[in-house]
Backbone as a ProteinNet text record, in pm:
[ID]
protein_1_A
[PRIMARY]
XXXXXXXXXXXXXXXXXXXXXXXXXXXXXXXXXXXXXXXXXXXXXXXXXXXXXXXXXXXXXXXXXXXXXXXXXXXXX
[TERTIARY]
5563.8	5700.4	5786.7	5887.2	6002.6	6095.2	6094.7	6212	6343.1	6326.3	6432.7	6502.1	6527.6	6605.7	6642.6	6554.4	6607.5	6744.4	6817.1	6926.9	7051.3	7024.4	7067	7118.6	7030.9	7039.7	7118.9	7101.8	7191.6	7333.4	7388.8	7492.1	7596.3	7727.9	7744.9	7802.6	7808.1	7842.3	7720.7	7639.5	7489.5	7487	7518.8	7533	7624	7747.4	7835.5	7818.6	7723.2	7695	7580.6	7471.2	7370	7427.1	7576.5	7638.9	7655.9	7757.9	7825.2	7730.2	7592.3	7480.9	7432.4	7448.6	7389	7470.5	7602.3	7716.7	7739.5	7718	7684.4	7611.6	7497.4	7359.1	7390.9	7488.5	7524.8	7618.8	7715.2	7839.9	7802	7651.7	7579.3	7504.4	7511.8	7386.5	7426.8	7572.1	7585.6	7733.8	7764.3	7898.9	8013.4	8119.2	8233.7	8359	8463.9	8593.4	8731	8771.1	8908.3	8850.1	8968.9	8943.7	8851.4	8907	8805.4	8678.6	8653.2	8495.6	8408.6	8508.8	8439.7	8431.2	8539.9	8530.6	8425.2	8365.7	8232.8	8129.7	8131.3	7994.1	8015.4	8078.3	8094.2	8043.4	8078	8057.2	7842.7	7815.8	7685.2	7593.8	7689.6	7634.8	7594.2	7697.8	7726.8	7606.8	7593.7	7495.9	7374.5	7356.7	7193.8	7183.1	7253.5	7207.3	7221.5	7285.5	7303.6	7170.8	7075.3	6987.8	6836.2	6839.3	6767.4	6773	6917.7	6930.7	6831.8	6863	6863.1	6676.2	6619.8	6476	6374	6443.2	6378.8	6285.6	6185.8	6085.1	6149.9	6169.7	6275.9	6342.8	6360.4	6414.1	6377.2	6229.7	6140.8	6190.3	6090.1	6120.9	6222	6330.8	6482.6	6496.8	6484.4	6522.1	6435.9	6309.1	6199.3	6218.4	6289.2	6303.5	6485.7	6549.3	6659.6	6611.3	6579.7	6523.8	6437.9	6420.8	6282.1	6397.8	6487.4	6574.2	6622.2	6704.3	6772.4	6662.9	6530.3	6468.1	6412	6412.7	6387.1	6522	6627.8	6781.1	6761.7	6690.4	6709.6	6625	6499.2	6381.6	6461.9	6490	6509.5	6674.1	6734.2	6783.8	6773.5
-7396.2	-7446.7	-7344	-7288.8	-7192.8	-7291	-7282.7	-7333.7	-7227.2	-7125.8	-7048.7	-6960.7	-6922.6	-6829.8	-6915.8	-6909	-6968.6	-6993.8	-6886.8	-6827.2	-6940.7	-6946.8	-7051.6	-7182.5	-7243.4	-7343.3	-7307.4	-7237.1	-7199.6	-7214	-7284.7	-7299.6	-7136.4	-7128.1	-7070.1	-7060.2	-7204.1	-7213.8	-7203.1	-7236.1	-7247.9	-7047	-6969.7	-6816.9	-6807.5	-6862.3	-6810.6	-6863.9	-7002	-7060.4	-6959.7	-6895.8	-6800	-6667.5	-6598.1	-6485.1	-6514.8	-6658.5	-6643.6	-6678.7	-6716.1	-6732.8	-6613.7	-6496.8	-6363.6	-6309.9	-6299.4	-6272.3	-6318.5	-6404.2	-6452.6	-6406.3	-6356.5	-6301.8	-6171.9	-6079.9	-6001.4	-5970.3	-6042.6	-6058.6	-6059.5	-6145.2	-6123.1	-6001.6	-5929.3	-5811.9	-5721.4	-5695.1	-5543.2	-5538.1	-5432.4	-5399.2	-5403.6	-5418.7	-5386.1	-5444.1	-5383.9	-5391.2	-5396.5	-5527.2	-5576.2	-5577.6	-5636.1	-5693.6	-5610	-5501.9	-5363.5	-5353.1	-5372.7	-5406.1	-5535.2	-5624.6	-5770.1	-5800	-5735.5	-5661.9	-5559.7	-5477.2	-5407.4	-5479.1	-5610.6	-5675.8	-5783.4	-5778.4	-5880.3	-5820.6	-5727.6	-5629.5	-5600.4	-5575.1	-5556.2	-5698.6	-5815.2	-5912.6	-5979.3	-5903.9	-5945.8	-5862.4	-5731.2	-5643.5	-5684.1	-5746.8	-5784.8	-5921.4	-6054.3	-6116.8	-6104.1	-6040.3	-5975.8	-5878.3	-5791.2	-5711.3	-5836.4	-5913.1	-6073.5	-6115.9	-6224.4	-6284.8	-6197.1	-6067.6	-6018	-5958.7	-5954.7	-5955.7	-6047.8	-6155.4	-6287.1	-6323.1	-6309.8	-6411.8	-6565.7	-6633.9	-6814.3	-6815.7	-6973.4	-6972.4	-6956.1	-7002.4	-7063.4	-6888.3	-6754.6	-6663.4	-6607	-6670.9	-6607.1	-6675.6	-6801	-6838.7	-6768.7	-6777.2	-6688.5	-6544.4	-6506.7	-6335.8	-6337.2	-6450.5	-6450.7	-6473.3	-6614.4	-6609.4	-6508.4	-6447.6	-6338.5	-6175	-6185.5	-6079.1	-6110	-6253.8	-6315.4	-6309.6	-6314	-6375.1	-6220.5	-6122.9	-5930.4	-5899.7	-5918.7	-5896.5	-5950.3	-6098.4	-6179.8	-6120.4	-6057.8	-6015.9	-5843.2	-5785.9	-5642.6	-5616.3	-5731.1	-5691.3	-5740.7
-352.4	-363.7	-435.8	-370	-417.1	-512.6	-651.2	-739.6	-736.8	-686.3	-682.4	-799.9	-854.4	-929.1	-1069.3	-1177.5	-1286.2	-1369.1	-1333.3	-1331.2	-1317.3	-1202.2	-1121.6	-1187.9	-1286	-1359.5	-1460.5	-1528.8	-1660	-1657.5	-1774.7	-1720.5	-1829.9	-1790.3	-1843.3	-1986.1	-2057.1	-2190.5	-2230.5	-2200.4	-2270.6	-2313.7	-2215.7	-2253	-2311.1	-2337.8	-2420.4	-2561.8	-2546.4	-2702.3	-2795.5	-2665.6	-2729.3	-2824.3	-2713	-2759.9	-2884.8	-2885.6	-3012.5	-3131.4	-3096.5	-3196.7	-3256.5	-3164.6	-3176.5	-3284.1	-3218.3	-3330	-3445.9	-3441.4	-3611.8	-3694.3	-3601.8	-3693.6	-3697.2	-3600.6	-3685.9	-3764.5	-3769.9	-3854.6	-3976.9	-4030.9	-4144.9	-4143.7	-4084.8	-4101.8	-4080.4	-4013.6	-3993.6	-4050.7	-4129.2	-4194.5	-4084.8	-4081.6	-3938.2	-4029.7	-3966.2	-4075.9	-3924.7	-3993.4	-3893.1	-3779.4	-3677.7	-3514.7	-3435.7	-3439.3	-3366.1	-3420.9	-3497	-3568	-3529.1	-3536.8	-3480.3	-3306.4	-3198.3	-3052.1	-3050.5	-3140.5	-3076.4	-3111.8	-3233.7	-3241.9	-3135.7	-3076.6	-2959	-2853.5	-2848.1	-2704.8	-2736.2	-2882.7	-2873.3	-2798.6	-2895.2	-2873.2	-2711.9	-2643.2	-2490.5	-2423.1	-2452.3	-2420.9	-2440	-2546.2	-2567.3	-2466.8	-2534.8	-2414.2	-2264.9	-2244.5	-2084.7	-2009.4	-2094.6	-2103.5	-2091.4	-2214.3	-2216.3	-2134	-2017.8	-1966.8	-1830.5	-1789.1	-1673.1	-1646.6	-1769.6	-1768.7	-1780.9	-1866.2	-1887.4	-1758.2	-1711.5	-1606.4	-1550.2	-1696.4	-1662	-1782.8	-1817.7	-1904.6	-2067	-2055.7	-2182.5	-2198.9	-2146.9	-2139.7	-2212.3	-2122.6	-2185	-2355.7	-2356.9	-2487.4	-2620.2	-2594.4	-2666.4	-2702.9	-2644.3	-2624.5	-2722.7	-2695.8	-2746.7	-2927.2	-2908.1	-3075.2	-3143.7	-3070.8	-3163.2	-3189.7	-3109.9	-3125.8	-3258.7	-3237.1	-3366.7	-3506.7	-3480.4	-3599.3	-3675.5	-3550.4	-3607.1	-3669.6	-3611	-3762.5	-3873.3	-3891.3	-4003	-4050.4	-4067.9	-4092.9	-4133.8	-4070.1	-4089.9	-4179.4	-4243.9	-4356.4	-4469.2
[MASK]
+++++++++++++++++++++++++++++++++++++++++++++++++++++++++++++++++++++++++++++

């Protein structure tokens, strides 16, 4: 039985709720000063889950790979 493309299911706030989870974790962890500082931790933030989203196997996958990113920042400062 073909379930098709995990992808598929996701909706897209559920990715924009992960980004802005990411961003948080680095807003605590990495120095950045005014708007242009907080637009490139956005832009990292978009990059990573975008890199996650697009290798992930499904979803368990994707979410696992998301938290363990989040839980190596919290860990590495």
């Amino acid at each position: 039985m073909d379930t098709g493309d995990w992808r598929i299911q996701m909706q897209p706030d559920s990715r924009k709720r992960i980004v802005d989870k990411i961003m948080e974790t680095l807003k605590r962890h990495l120095l950045f000063s005014g708007q242009e500082g907080l637009q490139e931790l956005k832009k990292i933030a978009i990059r990573l889950e975008e890199k996650i989203y697009t290798t992930a196997t499904n979803q368990s996958d994707y979410l696992r790979k998301i938290s363990l990113e989040i839980l190596s920042m919290e860990i590495r400062s």
